[in-house]
ZAMARGU-4260 file (C-alpha; in steps of 0.2 Angstrom, whole numbers, plus 5000, padded with zeros to 4 digits):
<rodrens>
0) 5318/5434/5505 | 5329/5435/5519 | 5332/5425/5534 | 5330/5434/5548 | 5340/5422/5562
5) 5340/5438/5563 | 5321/5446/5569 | 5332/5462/5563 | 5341/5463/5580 | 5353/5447/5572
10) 5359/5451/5556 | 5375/5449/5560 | 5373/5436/5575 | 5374/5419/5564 | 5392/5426/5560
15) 5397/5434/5576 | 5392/5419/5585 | 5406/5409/5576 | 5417/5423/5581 | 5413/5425/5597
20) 5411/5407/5604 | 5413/5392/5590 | 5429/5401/5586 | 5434/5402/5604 | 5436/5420/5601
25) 5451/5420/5585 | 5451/5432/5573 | 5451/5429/5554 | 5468/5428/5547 | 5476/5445/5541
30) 5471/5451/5527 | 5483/5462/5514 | 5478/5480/5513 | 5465/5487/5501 | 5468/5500/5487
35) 5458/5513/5486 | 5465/5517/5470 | 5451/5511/5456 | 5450/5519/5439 | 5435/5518/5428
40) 5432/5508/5417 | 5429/5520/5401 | 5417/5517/5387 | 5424/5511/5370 | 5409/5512/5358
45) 5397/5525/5355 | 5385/5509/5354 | 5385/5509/5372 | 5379/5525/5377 | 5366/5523/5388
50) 5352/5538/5395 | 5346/5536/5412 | 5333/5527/5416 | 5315/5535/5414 | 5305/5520/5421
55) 5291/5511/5414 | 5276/5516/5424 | 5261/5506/5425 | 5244/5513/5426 | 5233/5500/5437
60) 5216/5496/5424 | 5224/5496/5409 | 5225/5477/5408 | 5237/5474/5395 | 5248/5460/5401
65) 5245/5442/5390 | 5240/5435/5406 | 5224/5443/5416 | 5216/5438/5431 | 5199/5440/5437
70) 5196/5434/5455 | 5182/5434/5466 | 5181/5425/5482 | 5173/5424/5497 | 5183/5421/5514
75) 5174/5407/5527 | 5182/5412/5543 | 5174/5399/5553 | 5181/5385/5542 | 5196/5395/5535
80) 5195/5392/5518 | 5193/5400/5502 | 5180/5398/5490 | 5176/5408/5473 | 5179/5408/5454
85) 5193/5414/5445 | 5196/5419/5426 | 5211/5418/5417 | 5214/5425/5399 | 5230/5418/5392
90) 5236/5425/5376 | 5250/5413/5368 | 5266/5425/5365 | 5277/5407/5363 | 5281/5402/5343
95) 5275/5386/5348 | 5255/5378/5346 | 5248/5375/5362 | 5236/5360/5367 | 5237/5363/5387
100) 5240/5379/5399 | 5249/5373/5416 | 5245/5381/5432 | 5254/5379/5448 | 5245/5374/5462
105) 5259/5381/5476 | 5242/5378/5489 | 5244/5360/5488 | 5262/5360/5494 | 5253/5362/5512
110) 5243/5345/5509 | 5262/5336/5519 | 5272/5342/5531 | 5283/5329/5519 | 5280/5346/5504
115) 5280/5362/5518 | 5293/5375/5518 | 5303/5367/5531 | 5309/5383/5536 | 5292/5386/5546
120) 5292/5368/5554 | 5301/5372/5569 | 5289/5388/5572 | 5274/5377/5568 | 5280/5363/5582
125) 5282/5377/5595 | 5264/5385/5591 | 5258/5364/5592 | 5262/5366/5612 | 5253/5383/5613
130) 5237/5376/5606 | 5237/5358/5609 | 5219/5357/5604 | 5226/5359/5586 | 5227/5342/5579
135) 5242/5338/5565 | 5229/5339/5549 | 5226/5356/5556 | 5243/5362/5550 | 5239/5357/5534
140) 5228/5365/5519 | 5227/5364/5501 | 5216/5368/5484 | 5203/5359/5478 | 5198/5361/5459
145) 5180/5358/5454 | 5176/5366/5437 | 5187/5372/5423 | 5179/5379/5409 | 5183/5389/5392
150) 5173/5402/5391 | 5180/5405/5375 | 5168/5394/5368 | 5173/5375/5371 | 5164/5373/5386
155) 5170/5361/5399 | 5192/5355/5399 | 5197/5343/5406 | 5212/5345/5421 | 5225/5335/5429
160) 5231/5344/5446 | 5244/5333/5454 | 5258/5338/5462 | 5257/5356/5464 | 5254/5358/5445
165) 5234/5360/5435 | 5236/5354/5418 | 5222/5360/5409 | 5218/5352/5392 | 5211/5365/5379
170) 5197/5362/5369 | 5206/5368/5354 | 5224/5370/5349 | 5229/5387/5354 | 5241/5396/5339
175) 5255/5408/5343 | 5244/5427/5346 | 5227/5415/5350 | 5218/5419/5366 | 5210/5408/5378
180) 5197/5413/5393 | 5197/5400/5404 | 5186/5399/5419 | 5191/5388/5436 | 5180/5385/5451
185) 5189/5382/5467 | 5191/5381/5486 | 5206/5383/5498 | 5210/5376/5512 | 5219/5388/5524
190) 5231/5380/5535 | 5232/5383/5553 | 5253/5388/5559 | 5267/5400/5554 | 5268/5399/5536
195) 5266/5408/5518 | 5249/5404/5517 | 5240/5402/5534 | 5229/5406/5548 | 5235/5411/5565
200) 5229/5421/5580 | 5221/5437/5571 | 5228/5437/5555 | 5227/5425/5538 | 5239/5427/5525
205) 5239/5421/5509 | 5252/5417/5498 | 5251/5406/5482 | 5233/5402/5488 | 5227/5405/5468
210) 5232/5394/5453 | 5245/5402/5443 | 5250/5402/5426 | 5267/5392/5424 | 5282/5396/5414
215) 5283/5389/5396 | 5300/5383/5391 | 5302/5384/5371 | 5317/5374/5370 | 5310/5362/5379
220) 5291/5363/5372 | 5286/5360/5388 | 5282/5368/5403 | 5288/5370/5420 | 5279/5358/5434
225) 5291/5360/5448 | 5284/5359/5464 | 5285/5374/5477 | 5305/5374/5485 | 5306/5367/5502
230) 5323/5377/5506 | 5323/5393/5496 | 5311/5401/5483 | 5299/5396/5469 | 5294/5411/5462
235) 5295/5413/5442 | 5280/5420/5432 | 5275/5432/5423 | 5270/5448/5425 | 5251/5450/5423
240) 5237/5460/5426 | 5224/5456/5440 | 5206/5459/5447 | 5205/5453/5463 | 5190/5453/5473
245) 5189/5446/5491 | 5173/5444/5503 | 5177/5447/5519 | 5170/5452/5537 | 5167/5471/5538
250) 5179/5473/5553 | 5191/5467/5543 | 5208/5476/5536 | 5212/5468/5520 | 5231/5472/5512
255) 5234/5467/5494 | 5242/5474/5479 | 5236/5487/5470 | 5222/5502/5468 | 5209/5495/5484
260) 5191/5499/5484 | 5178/5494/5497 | 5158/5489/5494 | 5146/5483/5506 | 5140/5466/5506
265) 5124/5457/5515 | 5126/5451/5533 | 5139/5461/5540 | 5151/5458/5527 | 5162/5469/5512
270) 5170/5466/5497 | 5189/5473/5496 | 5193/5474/5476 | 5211/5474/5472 | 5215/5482/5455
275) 5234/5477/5453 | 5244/5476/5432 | 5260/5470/5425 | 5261/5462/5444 | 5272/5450/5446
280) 5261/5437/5460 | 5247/5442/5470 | 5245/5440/5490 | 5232/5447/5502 | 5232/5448/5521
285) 5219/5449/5530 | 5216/5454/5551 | 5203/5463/5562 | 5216/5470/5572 | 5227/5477/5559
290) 5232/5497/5560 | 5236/5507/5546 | 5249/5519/5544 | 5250/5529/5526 | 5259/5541/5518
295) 5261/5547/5499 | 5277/5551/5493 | 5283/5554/5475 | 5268/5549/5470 | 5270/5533/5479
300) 5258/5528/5493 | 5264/5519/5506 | 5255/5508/5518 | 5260/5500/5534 | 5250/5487/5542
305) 5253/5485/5560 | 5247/5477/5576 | 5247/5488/5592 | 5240/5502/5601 | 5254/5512/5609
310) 5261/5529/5603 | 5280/5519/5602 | 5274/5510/5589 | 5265/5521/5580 | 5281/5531/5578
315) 5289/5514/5572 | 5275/5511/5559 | 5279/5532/5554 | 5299/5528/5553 | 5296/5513/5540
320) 5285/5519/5531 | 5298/5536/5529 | 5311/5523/5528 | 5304/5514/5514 | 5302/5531/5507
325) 5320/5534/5507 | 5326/5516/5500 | 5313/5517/5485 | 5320/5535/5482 | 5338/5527/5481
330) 5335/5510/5472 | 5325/5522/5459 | 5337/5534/5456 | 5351/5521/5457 | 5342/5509/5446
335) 5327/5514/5437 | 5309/5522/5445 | 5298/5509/5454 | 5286/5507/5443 | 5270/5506/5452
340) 5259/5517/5465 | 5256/5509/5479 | 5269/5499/5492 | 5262/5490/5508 | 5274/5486/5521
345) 5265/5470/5532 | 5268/5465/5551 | 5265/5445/5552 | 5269/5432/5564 | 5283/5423/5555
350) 5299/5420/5564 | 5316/5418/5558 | 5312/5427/5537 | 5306/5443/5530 | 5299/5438/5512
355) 5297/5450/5496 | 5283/5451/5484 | 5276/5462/5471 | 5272/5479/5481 | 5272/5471/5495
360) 5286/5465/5508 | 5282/5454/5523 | 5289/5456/5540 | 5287/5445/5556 | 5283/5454/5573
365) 5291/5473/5576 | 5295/5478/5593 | 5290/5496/5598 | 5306/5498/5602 | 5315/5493/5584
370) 5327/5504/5577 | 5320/5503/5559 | 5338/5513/5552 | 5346/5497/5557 | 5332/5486/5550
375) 5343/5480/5535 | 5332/5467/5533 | 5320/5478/5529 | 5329/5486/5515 | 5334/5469/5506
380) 5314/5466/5505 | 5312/5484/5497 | 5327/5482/5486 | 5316/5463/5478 | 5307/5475/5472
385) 5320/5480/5457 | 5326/5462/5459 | 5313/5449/5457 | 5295/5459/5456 | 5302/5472/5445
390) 5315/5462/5435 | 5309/5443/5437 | 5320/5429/5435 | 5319/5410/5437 | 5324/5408/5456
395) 5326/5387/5455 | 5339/5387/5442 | 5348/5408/5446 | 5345/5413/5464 | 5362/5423/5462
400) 5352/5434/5451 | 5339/5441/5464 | 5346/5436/5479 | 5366/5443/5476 | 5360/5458/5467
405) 5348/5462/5481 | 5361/5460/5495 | 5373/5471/5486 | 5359/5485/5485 | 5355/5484/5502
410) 5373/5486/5506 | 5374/5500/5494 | 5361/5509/5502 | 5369/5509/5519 | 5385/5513/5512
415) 5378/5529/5505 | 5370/5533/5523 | 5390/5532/5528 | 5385/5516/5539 | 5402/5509/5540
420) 5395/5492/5547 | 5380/5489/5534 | 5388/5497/5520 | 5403/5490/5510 | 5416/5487/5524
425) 5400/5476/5534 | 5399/5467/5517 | 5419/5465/5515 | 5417/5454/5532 | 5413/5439/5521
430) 5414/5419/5522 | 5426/5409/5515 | 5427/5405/5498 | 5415/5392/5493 | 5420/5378/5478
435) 5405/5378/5474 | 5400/5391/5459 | 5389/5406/5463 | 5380/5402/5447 | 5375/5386/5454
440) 5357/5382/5453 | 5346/5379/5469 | 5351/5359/5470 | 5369/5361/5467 | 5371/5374/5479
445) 5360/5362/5494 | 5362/5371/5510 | 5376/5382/5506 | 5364/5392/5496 | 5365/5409/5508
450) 5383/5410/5507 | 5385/5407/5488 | 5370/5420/5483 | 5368/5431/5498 | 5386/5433/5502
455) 5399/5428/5489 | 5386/5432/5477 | 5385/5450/5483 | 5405/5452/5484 | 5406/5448/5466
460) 5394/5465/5462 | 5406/5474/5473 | 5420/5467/5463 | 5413/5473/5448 | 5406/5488/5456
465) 5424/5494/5461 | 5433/5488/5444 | 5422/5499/5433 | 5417/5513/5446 | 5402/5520/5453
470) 5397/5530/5437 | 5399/5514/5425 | 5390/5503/5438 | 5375/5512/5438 | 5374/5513/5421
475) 5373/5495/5419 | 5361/5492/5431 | 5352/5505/5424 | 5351/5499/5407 | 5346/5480/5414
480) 5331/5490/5420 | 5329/5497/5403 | 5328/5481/5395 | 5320/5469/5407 | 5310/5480/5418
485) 5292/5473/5423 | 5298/5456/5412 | 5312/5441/5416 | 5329/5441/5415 | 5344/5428/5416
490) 5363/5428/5419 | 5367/5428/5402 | 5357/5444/5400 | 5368/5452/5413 | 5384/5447/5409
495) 5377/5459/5390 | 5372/5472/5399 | 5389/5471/5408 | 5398/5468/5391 | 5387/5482/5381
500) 5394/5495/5393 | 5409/5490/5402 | 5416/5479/5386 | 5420/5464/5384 | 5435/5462/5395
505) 5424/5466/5410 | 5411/5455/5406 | 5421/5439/5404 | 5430/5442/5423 | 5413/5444/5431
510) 5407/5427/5419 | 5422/5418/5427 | 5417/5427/5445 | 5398/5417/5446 | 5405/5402/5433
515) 5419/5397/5443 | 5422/5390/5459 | 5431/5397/5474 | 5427/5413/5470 | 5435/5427/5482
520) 5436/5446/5481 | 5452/5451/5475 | 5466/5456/5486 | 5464/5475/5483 | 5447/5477/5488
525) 5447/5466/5504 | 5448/5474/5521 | 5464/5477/5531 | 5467/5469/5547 | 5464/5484/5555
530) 5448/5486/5547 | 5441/5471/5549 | 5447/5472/5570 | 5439/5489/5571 | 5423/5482/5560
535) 5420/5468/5572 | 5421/5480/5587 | 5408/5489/5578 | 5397/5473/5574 | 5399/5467/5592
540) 5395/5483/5601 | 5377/5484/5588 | 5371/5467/5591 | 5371/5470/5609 | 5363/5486/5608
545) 5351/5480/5597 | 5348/5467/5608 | 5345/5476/5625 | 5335/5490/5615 | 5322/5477/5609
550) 5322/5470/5628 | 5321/5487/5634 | 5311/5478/5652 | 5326/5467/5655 | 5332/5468/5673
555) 5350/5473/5677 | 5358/5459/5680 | 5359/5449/5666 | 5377/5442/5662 | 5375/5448/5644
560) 5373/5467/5650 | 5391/5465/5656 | 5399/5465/5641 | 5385/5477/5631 | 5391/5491/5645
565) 5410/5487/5641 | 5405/5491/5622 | 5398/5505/5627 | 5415/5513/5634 | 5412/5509/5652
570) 5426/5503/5664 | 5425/5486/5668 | 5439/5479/5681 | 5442/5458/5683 | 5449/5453/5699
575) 5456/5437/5703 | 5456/5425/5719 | 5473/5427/5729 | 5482/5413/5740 | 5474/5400/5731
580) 5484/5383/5722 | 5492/5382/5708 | 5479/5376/5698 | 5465/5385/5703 | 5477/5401/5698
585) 5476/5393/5680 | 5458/5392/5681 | 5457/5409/5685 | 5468/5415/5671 | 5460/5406/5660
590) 5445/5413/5661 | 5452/5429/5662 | 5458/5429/5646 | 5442/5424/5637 | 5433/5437/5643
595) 5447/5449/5638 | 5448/5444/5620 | 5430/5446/5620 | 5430/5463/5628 | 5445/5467/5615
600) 5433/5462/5600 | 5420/5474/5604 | 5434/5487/5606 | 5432/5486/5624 | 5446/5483/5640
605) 5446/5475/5655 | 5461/5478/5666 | 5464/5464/5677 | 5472/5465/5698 | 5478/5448/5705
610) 5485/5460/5721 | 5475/5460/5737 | 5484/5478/5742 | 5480/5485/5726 | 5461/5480/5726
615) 5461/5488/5745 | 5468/5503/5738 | 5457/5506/5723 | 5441/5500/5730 | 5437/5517/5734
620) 5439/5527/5719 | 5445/5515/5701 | 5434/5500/5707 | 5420/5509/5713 | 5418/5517/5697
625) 5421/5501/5688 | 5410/5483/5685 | 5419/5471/5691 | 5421/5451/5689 | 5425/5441/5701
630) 5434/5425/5698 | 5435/5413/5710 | 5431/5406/5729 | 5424/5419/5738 | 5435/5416/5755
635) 5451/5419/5742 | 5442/5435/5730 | 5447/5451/5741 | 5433/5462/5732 | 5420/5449/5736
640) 5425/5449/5752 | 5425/5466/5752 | 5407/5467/5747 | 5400/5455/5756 | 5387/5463/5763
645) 5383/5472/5749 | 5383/5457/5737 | 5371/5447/5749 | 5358/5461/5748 | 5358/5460/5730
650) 5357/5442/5730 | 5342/5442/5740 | 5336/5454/5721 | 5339/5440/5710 | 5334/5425/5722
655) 5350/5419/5726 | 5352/5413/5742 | 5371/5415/5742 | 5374/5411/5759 | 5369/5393/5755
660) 5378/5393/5739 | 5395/5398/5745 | 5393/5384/5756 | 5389/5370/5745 | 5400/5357/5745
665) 5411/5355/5725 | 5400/5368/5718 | 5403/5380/5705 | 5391/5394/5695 | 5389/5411/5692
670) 5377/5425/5696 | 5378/5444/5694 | 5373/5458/5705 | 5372/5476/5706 | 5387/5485/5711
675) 5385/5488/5731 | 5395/5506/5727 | 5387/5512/5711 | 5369/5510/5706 | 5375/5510/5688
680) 5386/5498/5688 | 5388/5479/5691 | 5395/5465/5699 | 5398/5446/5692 | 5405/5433/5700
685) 5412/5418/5694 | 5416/5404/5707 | 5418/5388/5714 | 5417/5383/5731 | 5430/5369/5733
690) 5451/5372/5731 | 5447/5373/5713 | 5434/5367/5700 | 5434/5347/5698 | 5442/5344/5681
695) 5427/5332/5677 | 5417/5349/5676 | 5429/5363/5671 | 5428/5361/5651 | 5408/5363/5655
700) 5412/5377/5666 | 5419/5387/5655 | 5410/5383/5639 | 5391/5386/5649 | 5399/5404/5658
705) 5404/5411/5639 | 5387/5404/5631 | 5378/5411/5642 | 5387/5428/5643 | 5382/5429/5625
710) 5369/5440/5616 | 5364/5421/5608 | 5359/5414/5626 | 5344/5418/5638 | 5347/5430/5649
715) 5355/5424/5664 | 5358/5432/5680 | 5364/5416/5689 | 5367/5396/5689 | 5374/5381/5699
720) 5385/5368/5692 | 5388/5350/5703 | 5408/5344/5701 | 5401/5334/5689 | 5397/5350/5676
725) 5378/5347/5677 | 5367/5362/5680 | 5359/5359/5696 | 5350/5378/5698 | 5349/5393/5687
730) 5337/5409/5683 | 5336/5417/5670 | 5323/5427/5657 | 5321/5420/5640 | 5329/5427/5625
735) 5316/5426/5611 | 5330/5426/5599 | 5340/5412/5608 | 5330/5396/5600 | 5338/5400/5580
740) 5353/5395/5589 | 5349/5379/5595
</rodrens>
């Protein structure tokens, strides 16, 4: 999983927002150069030679797991729930005697908002206003058990569910090779809202909506009855074979994992069949309006499931689906051959996340004008595939193991496209040390989980990466395929790997790397200053053009535009109020040189004229060619005056009376324009309609005109402040991005 603050336009924007505004604009502190000097590490035992990777292919039918499911339900749109039978045959592969079999019941976790992924609640409150019909208990859902039976021959068991987890007491005790076929009756719930499992609009999705076999601890004897994570992820199992059958409306589209095949059924209906082994969890989603997009490649058929009807996004459904083509290629070759035959790429309505499962990867909505090669959140959910449905491991206790080895692939993949932002240099661009370990488990990590896993966690894989060298890294990652492809895998069993080919020495610095606190990337491979300055020119210049590219109806004049065209390599000219006090001069300035350093982060300049002579004598060639801001009164601000007529008719184009504004009494605000010399360019002003702006309202002045200059903000094309710094007027077109940084 990936949070996606983010909807792919943002995934830099939580860091570039502390940059850019929190910061007041500072760079991180200089940073000693980088060697590129790395030798690698050589073998020392002929014990460590390792082939490469063959894969482990898995032919769908075969049904040779120790844990087989056969489900058949039936879909109650009108109701939303779920209703059916499902069988499980357990085989008992522990060295333990068994007297229970322990199922999660994840579906219960939406019986509470108290037990929800909070992640969705803020979604979930917003969707509350658009359909106030919904009552609370709609949002909620859940699984009723009514039968569990042995069909092995004991009839009838006896079952506890409670608290997310189905104990299931066996007729017999179940020796170590024993078999069980259990049978339970059941019906779900569906929620209404923007969750895992879920109804909404067109389209039902369902995650953990099926009880599944829990994880059984030897040492412990026991098993695992851990409810579903509020924060991050709960998903440890087995890999097992399934037969899943779903009764559905004929008009609808159904996408699960798997080999899919379609019968009729009475009253309109059809039955989708889902044939999916050695699969790590099962989900299906379900909508009338779904398109689909496929494409075989390598033997790989890949699906996308999309909403729309125009030819733009068609052609974005066409460059995911050759986009996932492309990562699976790499992540195979890199680390071992995805394993199964089909992959299905899913267009939701979740905000904010982009969540990985076995052959299938959910995304929230995609814009037809999304640029899918910069959709690295889309290549993190492809690369789960090696880490977490290919190579399972328990996400309560090791999210480092999916989570930091997943980030580091997806950085690996950019950096072979050469994208000197997503690649390793965009990685390098990290946090600060943490003191916590980047071993930690999901409680002691709390809410500094996404830095430890996702980005310290993916700098200690680089570390390693660049101590041993890219032959020697891919050997190991290849070899932890080897040996824990398509099963479950810890720490500990990395660290061996790393230790059976890159020695001992190697192993114990990468143990004390995740073990320790405060770990940071060692001094020769961290960026320069110079690297990291011309890195975060990059990173500014691409979060705007994302941002304008997935706005693409956005008028002109938007304050944000101002500073995307600046990075973009376009002229852009501050002029500053002349005759004016003292004070207002220092106001001026100051504003000034925020919007420089800003301008100078994204690579960008903006020269700045104080003289009235000069502005007269550029006015016709430089700053007609140039945007322009304006600072200050209007009476004082030679360009403004200038323009006057010019600026009035474009105020009139974003309903600004400016007439009446520039008159106001102790008013202050802003509000941009086209230029009146060049359709192509633009005009802001900045102003305050007294000597100077009131000292009650200057902190607010300046801390509302940044904000909302910023890709984080609405779009705004003008506002009014009183002298007392409230906002007294404004227009503006809302930013779908701008409520994940509330």
């Amino acid at each position: 999983m990936k949070k996606n603050k983010s909807s792919r336009v943002l995934r830099m924007a939580a860091g570039l927002l502390s940059i850019t505004i929190a910061s007041q604009f500072l760079l991180a502190p200089s940073i000693i150069e980088a060697s590129t000097s790395v030798k690698e590490v050589k073998t020392t035992s002929s014990s460590n030679t390792v082939s490469s990777s063959t894969g482990k292919h898995v032919q769908d039918g075969q049904r040779t797991s120790p844990i087989q499911y056969t489900i058949d339900l039936k879909l109650d749109e009108k109701q939303m729930k779920l209703s059916g039978t499902q069988s499980v045959l357990f085989r008992n592969t522990t060295k333990d005697e068994l007297s229970e079999v322990v199922f999660h019941t994840f579906a219960d976790s939406y019986r509470s908002i108290d037990t929800q992924t909070s992640m969705f609640q803020t979604s979930n409150k917003e969707i509350a206003k658009e359909y106030p019909n919904k009552k609370p208990a709609d949002f909620l859902g859940g699984i009723d058990i009514k039968r569990v039976t042995d069909k092995s021959g004991e009839g009838k068991l006896s079952f506890e569910n409670k608290n997310q987890s189905l104990s299931v007491k066996l007729g017999k005790t179940l020796k170590p090779g024993e078999e069980v076929v259990m049978e339970l009756d059941y019906t779900v719930d569906l929620p209404f809202g923007m969750q895992r499992l879920a109804y909404y609009k067109d389209l039902i999705s369902a995650v953990h909506f099926y009880p599944v076999v829990a994880m059984y601890d030897e040492e412990k004897q026991d098993w695992s009855r851990l409810p579903y994570s509020k924060t991050l992820e709960t998903d440890y199992f087995e890999s097992s074979d399934y037969k899943v059958s779903l009764n559905v409306p004929e008009n609808y589209k159904v996408s699960m994992p798997g080999k899919l095949q379609e019968t009729a059924a009475d009253n309109g209906r059809k039955v989708v069949t889902a044939t999916a082994d050695k699969t790590r969890e099962f989900v299906f989603f379900a909508s009338p309006n779904y398109k689909v997009k496929s494409k075989n490649v390598n033997g790989v058929n890949i699906e996308m499931y999309y909403f729309g009807d125009s030819k733009e996004k068609d052609a974005v459904a066409e460059r995911y689906i050759n986009q996932a083509a492309k990562a699976i290629d790499f992540f195979g070759k890199k680390f071992g051959a995805y394993p199964y035959q089909d992959f299905r790429i899913q267009e939701t309505y979740v905000e904010g996340v982009a969540i990985e499962y076995t052959r299938v990867i959910q995304m929230g909505q995609i814009s037809d004008h999304t640029v899918v090669e910069d959709d690295s959140v889309f290549i993190h959910e492809v690369a789960h595939q090696w880490f977490h449905a290919i190579i399972g491991n328990d996400s309560e206790t090791e999210g480092f193991l999916d989570e930091g080895l997943t980030n580091f692939a997806t950085s690996y993949f950019y950096e072979e496209q050469k994208d000197e932002m997503q690649g390793f240099n965009g990685m390098r661009m990290a946090s600060a040390p943490s003191e916590k370990a980047i071993a930690s488990n999901n409680d002691e990590a709390g809410d500094e989980a996404h830095p430890l896993y996702y980005e310290r966690g993916r700098l200690a894989v680089y570390e390693l990466y660049r101590k041993v060298g890219q032959p020697t890294f891919d050997r190991i990652m290849q070899e932890y395929y080897n040996r824990y492809a398509l099963g479950n895998a810890s720490i500990a069993d990395w660290l061996q790997t790393i230790g059976d080919i890159a020695g001992k020495d190697i192993q114990e610095h990468m143990r004390k790397s995740l073990y320790e606190p405060n770990f940071d990337l060692s001094d020769a491979y961290k960026l320069t200053p110079e690297e990291e300055q011309h890195l975060t020119g990059l990173m500014m210049k691409s979060t705007y053009d994302q941002i304008f590219e997935s706005n693409a109806n956005l008028p002109q004049e938007v304050f944000a535009r101002m500073y995307h065209r600046a990075y973009n390599g376009e002229p852009v000219t501050i002029v500053l109020s002349d005759g004016v006090s003292k004070k207002a001069m220092e106001q001026q300035k100051q504003l000034a040189e925020q919007i420089q350093t800003l301008m100078q982060m994204g690579g960008a300049e903006a020269k700045i004229v104080t003289e009235r002579s000069l502005v007269k004598k550029q006015l016709e060639k430089e700053l007609s060619k140039s945007h322009i801001i304006a600072i200050g009164s209007s009476r004082h601000n030679p360009v403004i005056q200038a323009l006057k007529p010019g600026i009035q008719k474009g105020s009139k184009a974003i309903q600004l009376d400016w007439n009446k504004a520039m008159k106001q009494k102790d008013t202050s605000g802003v509000y941009m324009v086209k230029h009146p010399y060049h359709k192509d360019r633009l005009l802001m002003h900045i102003y305050w309609t007294s000597e100077q702006v009131n000292a009650k309202a200057w902190p607010t002045m300046m801390q509302t005109m940044m904000k909302t200059s910023n890709f984080s903000s609405d779009f705004y094309q003008w506002f009014q402040m009183n002298g007392q710094g409230k906002v007294t007027a404004q227009k503006f077109e809302v930013n779908p991005i701008s409520k994940f940084f509330e």
